[in-house]
C-alpha positions as a Markdown table, in Angstrom:
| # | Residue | x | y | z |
|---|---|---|---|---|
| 1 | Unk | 11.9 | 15.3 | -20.5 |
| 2 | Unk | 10.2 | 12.5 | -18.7 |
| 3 | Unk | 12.7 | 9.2 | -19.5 |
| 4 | Unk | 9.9 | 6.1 | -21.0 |
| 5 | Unk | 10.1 | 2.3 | -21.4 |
| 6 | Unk | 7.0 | 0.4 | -23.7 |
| 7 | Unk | 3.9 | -0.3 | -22.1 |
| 8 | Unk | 4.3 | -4.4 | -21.3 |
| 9 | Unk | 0.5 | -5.6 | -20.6 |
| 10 | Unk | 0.3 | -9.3 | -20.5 |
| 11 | Unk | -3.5 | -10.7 | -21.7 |
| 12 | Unk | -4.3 | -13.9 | -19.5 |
| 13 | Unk | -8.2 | -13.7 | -20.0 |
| 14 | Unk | -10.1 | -11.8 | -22.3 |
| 15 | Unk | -11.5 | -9.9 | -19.7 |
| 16 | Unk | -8.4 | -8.2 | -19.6 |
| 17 | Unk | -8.5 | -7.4 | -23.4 |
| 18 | Unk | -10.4 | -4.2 | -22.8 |
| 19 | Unk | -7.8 | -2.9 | -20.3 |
| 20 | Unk | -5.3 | -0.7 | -21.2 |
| 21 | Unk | -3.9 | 3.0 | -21.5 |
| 22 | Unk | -0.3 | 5.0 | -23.1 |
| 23 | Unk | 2.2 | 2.8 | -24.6 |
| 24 | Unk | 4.9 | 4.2 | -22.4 |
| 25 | Unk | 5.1 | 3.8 | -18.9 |
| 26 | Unk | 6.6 | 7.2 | -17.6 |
| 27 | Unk | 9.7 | 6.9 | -15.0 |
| 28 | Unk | 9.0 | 10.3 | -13.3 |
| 29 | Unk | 12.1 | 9.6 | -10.6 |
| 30 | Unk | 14.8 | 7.0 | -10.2 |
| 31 | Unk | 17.5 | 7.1 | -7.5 |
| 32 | Unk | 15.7 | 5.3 | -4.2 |
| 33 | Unk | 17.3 | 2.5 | -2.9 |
| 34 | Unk | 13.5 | 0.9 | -2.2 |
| 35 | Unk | 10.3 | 3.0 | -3.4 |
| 36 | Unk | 7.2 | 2.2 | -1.2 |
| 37 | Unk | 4.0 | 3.8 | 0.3 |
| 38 | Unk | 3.3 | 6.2 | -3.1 |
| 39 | Unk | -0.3 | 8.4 | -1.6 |
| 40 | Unk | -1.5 | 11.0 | -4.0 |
| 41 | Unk | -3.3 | 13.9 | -2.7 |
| 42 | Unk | -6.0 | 15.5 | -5.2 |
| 43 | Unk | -5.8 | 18.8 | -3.7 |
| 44 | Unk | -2.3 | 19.5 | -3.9 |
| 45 | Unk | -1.7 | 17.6 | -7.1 |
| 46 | Unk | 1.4 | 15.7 | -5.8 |
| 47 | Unk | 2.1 | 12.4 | -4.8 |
| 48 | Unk | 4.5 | 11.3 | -1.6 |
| 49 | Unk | 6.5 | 8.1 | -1.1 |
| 50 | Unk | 8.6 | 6.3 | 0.8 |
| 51 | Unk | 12.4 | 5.3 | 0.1 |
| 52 | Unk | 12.7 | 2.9 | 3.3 |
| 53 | Unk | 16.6 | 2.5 | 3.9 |
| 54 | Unk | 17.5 | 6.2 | 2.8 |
| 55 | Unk | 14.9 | 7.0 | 5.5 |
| 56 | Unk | 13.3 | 9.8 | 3.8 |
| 57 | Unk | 10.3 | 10.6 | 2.2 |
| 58 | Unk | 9.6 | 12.1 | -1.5 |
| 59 | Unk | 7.3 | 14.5 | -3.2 |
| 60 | Unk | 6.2 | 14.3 | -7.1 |
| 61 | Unk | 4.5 | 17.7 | -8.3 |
| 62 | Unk | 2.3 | 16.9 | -10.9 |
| 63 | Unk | 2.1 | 20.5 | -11.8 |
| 64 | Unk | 5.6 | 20.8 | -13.0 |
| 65 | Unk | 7.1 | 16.8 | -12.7 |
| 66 | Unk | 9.4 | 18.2 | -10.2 |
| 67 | Unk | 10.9 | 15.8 | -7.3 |
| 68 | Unk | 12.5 | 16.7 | -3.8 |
| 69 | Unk | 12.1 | 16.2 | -0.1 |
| 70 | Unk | 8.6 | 15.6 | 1.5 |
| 71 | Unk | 9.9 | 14.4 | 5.4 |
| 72 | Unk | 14.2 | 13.5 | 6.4 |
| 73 | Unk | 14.2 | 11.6 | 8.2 |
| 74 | Unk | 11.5 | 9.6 | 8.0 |
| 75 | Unk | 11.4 | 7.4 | 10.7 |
| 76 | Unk | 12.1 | 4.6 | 8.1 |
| 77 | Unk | 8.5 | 4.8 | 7.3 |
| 78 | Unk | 6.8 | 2.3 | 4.5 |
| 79 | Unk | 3.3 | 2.5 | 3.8 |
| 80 | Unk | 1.2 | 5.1 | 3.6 |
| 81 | Unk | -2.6 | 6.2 | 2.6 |
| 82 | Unk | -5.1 | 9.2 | 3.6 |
| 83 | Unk | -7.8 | 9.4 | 5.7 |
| 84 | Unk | -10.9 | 10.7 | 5.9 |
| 85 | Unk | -10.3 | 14.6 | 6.3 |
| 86 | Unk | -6.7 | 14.1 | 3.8 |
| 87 | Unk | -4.5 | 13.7 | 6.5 |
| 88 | Unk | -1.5 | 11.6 | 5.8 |
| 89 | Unk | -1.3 | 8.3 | 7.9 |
| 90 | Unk | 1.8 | 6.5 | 8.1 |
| 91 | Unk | 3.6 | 3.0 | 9.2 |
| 92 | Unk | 7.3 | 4.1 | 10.8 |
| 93 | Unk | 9.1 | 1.0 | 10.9 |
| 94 | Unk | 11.9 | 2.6 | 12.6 |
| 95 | Unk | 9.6 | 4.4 | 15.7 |
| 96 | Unk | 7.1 | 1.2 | 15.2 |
| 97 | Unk | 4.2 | 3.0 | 15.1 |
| 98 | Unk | 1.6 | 4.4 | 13.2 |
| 99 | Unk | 1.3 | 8.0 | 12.5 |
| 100 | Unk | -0.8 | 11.0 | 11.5 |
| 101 | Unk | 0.4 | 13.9 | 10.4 |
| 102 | Unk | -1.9 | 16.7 | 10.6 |
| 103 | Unk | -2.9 | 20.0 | 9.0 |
| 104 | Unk | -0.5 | 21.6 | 10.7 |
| 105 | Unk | 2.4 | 19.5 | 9.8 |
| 106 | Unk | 2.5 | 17.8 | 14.0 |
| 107 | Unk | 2.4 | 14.6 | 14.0 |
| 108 | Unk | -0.1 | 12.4 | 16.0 |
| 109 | Unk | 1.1 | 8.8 | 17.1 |
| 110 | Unk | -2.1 | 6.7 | 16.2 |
| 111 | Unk | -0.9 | 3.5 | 17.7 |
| 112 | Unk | 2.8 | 2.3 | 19.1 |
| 113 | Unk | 1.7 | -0.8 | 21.2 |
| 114 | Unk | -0.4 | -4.0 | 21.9 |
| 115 | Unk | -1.0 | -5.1 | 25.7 |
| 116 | Unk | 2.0 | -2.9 | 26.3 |
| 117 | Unk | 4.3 | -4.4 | 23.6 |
| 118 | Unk | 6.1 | -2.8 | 20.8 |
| 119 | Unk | 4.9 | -3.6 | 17.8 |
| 120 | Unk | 7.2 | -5.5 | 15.4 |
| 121 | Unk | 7.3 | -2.5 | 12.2 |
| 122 | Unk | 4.2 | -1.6 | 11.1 |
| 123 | Unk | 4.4 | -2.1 | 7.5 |
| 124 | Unk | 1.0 | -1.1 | 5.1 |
| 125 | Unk | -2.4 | 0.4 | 6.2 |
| 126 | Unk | -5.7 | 1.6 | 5.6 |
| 127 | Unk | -8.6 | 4.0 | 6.7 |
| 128 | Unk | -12.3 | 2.7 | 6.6 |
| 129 | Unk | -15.2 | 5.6 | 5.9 |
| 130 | Unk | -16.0 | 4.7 | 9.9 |
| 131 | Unk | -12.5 | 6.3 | 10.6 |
| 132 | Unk | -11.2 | 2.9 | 11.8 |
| 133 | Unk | -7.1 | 2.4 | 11.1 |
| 134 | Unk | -5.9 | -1.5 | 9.8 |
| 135 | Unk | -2.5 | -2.3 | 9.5 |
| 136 | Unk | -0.1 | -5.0 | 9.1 |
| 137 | Unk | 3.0 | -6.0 | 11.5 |
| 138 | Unk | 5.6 | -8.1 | 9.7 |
| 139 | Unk | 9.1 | -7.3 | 11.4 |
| 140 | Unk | 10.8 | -6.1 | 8.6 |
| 141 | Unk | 11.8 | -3.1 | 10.3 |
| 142 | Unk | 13.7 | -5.0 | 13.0 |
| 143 | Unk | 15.0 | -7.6 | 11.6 |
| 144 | Unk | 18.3 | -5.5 | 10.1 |
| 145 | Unk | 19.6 | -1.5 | 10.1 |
| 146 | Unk | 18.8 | -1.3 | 6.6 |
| 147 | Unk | 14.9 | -1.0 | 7.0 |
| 148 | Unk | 14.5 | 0.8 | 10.4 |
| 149 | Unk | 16.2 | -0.7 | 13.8 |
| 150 | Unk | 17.5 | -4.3 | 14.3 |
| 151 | Unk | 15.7 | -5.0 | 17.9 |
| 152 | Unk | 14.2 | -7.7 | 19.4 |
| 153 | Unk | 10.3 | -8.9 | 18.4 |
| 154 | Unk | 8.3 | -8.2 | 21.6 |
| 155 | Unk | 4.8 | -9.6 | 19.9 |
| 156 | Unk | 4.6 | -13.6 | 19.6 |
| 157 | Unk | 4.1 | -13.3 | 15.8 |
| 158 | Unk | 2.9 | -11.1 | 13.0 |
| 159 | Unk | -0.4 | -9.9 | 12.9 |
| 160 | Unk | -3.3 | -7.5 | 11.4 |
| 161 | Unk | -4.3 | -4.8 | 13.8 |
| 162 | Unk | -7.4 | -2.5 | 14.1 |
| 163 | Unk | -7.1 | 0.7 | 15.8 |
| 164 | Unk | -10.7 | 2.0 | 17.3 |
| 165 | Unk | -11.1 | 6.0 | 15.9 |
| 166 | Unk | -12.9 | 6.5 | 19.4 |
| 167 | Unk | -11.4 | 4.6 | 21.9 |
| 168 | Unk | -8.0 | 4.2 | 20.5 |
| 169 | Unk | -8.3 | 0.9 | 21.6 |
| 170 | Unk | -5.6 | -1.7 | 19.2 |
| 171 | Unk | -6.9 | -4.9 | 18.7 |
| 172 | Unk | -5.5 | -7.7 | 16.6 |
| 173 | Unk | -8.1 | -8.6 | 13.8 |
| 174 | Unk | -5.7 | -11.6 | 12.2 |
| 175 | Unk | -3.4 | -13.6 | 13.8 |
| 176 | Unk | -2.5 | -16.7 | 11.3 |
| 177 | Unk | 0.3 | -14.9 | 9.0 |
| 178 | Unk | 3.8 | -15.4 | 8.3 |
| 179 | Unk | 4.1 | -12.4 | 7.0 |
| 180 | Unk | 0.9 | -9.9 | 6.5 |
| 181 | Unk | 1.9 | -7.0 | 4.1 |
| 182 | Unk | -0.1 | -5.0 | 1.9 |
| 183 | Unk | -4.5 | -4.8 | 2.6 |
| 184 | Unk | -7.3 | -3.0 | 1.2 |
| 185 | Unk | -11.1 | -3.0 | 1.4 |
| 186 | Unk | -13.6 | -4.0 | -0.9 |
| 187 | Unk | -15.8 | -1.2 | -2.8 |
| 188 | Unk | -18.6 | -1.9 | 0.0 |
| 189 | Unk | -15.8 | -2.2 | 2.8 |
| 190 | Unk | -17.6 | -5.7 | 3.5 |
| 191 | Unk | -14.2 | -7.5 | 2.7 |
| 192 | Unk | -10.5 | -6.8 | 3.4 |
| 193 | Unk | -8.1 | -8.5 | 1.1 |
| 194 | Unk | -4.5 | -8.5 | 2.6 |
| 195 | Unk | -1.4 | -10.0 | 1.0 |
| 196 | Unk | 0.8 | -12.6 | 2.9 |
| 197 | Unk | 4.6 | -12.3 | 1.2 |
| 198 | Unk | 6.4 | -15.0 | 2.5 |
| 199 | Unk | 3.2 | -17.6 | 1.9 |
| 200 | Unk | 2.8 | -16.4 | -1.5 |
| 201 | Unk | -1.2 | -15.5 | -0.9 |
| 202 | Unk | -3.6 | -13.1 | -0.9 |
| 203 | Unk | -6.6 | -14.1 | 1.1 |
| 204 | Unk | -9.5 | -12.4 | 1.8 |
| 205 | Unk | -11.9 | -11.8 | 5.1 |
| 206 | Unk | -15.7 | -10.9 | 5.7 |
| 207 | Unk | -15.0 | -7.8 | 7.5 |
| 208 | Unk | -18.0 | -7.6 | 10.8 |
| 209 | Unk | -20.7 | -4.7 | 11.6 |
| 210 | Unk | -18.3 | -4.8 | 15.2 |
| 211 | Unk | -15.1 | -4.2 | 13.2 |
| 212 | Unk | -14.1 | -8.2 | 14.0 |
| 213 | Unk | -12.5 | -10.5 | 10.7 |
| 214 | Unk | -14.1 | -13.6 | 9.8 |
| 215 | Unk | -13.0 | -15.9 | 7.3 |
| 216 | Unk | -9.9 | -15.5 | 5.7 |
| 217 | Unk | -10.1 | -18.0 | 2.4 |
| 218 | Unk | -7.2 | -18.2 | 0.0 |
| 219 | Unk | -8.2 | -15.6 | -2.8 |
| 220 | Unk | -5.4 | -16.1 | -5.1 |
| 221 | Unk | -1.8 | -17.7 | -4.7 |
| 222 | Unk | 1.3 | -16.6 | -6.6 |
| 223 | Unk | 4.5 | -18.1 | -8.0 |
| 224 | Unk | 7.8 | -18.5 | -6.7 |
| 225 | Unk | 8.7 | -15.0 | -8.2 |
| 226 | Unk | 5.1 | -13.4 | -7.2 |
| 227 | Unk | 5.8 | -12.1 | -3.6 |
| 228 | Unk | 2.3 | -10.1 | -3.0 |
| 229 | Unk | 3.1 | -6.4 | -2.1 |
| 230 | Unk | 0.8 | -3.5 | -1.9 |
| 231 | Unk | -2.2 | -3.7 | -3.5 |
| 232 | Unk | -5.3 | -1.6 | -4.6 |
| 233 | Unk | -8.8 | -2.1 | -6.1 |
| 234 | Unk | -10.0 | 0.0 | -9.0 |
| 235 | Unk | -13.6 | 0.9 | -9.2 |
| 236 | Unk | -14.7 | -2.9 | -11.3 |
| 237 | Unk | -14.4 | -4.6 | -7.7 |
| 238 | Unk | -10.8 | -5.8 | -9.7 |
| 239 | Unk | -7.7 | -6.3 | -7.5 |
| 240 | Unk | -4.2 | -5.1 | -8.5 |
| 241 | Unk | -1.4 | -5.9 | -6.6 |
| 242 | Unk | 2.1 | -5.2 | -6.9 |
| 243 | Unk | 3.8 | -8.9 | -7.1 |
| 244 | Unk | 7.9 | -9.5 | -8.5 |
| 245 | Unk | 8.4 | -7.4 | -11.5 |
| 246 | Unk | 5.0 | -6.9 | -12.1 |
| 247 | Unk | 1.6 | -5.4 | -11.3 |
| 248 | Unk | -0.9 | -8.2 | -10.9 |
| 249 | Unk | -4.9 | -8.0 | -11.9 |
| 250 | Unk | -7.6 | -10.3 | -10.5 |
| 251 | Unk | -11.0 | -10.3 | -11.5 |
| 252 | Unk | -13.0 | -10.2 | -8.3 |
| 253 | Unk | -13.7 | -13.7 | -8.5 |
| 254 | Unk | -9.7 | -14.3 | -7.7 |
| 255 | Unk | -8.7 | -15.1 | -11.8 |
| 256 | Unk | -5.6 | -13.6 | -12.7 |
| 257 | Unk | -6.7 | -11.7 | -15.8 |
| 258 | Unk | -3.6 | -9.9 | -16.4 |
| 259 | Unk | -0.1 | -8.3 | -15.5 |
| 260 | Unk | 1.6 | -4.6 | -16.1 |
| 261 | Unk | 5.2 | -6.0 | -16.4 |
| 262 | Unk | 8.1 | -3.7 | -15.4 |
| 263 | Unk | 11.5 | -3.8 | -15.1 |
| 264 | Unk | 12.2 | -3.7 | -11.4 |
| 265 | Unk | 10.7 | -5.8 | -8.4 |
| 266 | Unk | 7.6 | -3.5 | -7.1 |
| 267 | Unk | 6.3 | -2.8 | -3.9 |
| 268 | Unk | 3.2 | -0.5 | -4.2 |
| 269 | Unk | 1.0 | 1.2 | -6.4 |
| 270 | Unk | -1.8 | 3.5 | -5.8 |
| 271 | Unk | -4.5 | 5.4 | -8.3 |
| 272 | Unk | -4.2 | 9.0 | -8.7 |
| 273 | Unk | -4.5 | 11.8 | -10.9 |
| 274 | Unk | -7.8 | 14.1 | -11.4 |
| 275 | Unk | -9.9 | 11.3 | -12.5 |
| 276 | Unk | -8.2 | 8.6 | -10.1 |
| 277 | Unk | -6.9 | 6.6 | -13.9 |
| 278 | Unk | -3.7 | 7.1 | -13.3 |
| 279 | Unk | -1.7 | 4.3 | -12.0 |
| 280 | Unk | 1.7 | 5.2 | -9.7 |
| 281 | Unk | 3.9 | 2.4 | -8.8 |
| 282 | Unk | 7.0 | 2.1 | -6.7 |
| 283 | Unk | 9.3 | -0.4 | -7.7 |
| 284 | Unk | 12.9 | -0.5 | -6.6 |
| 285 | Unk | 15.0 | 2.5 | -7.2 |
| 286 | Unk | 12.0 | 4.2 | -9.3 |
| 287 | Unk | 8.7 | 6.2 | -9.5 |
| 288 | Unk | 6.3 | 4.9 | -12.3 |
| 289 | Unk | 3.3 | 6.1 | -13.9 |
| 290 | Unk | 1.3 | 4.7 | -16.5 |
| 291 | Unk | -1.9 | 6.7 | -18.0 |
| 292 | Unk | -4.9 | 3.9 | -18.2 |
| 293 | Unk | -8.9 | 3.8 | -19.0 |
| 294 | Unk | -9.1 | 1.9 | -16.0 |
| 295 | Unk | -10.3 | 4.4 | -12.2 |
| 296 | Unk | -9.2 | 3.4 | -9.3 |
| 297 | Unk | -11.7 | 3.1 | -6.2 |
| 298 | Unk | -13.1 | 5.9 | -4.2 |
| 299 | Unk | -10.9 | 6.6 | -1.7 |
| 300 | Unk | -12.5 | 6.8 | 2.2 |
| 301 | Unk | -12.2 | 10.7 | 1.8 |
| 302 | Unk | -14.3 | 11.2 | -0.9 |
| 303 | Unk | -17.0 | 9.6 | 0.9 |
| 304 | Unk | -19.0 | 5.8 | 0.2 |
């Protein structure tokens, strides 16, 4: 039997009131030493995530709730999403690269350097319908042998890349973060919001018909104990983003309308299940899932 703790949704604006789903928040797994990257794929009916330092990744069945290996090791990877034919696409903090793996279980490096330089440790990323790759670089993954491979930053700085799904060409889109984490498109893919942890913001850019970043305004700021994570938008336009032991919701105007309080310091969250309203989040040494009336965005494989 599935272990439970009470649904904890905190009403800051009443246009949060109408939000809401179970009363218990299902820990489907517990045991990683930090849960990240959760991707659901709808044809298979599981969900895969990341447990960074124990450098493996893990496999929820939502068939039969059963848990076990997906990829050991992992090449320390964090986040993870799909792209537009399914395929799994990852950010290896310990290889420093960004990886697909394909229908055949290979695995296709998308992008490993900038102008010849390693990459700090790619840490979150996303697929746009044009097939374009964004990701962020913070050095996590070298700064210690708990998260990948202590080594020394090549790259002045830590940046937000775009990798060309023609050319292959990698180009840095953002430049001015301390430390550029978790991103994700608007419902018309006109904006990218991405999370800055150590600043305690999530700003958000125009994105260009040429694939370039302009902008970059301050869409919301957190606490001292909201360090923006992952994030996702649900189909409303409304951002959620994992921040301290919570799951944050912003109207799209950058109001915090509400939180999903939990236990645990998160990292991630995605929307899955057969009608996307199912929210999975990884937080600390657990998988959690929470039923809602809320869907989640259309993902870049289902088509815009």
């Amino acid at each position: 039997m599935t272990d439970t703790i009470p649904t904890e949704f905190e009403v800051l604006d009443e246009r949060f009131g109408a939000i809401g789903g179970d009363d218990k928040v299902e820990i489907l797994h517990t045991g990683t030493r930090w849960a990240e990257g959760p991707v659901y794929f709808p044809a298979g009916r599981f969900l895969v995530w990341s447990d960074i330092p124990n450098e493996r990744m893990l496999r929820w069945d939502e068939m039969t709730g059963a848990v076990g290996p997906f990829r050991q090791p992992s090449g320390y990877v964090n986040g993870n999403t799909l792209d537009r034919e399914g395929r799994l696409v990852s950010c290896e903090q310990g290889g420093r690269r960004v990886t697909r793996t394909e229908h055949d279980g290979s695995i296709t490096v998308i992008a490993d350097r900038w102008q010849g330089k390693r990459f700090n440790s790619p840490n979150d990323v996303v697929v746009r319908s044009d097939g374009s790759i964004w990701f962020t670089d913070p050095p996590y993954g070298i700064l210690s042998n708990y998260e990948g491979v202590a080594a020394e930053q090549e790259i002045d700085g830590c940046h937000v890349y775009r990798a060309d799904p023609v050319t292959g060409e990698v180009r840095i889109v953002a430049d001015d973060f301390v430390r550029p984490n978790g991103l994700a498109f608007s419902l018309d893919e006109r904006r990218l919001y991405v999370a800055d942890t150590k600043a305690r913001q999530l700003r958000v850019f125009e994105v260009g018909d040429d694939g370039t970043l302009g902008g970059g305004k301050v869409f919301a700021e957190g606490g001292e104990q909201d360090n923006y994570d992952g994030l996702r938008l649900d189909d409303t336009g409304r951002v959620w983003v994992a921040a301290g032991k919570a799951v944050l919701c912003y109207d799209p105007d950058g109001t915090l309308i509400g939180r999903l309080r939990l236990p645990e310091a998160t990292a991630n969250l995605v929307f899955g299940g057969l009608k996307r309203n199912r929210l999975f989040i990884t937080a600390s040494s657990s998988l959690y899932s929470l039923m809602t009336n809320v869907t989640g965005a259309r993902p870049v494989w289902a088509g815009r």
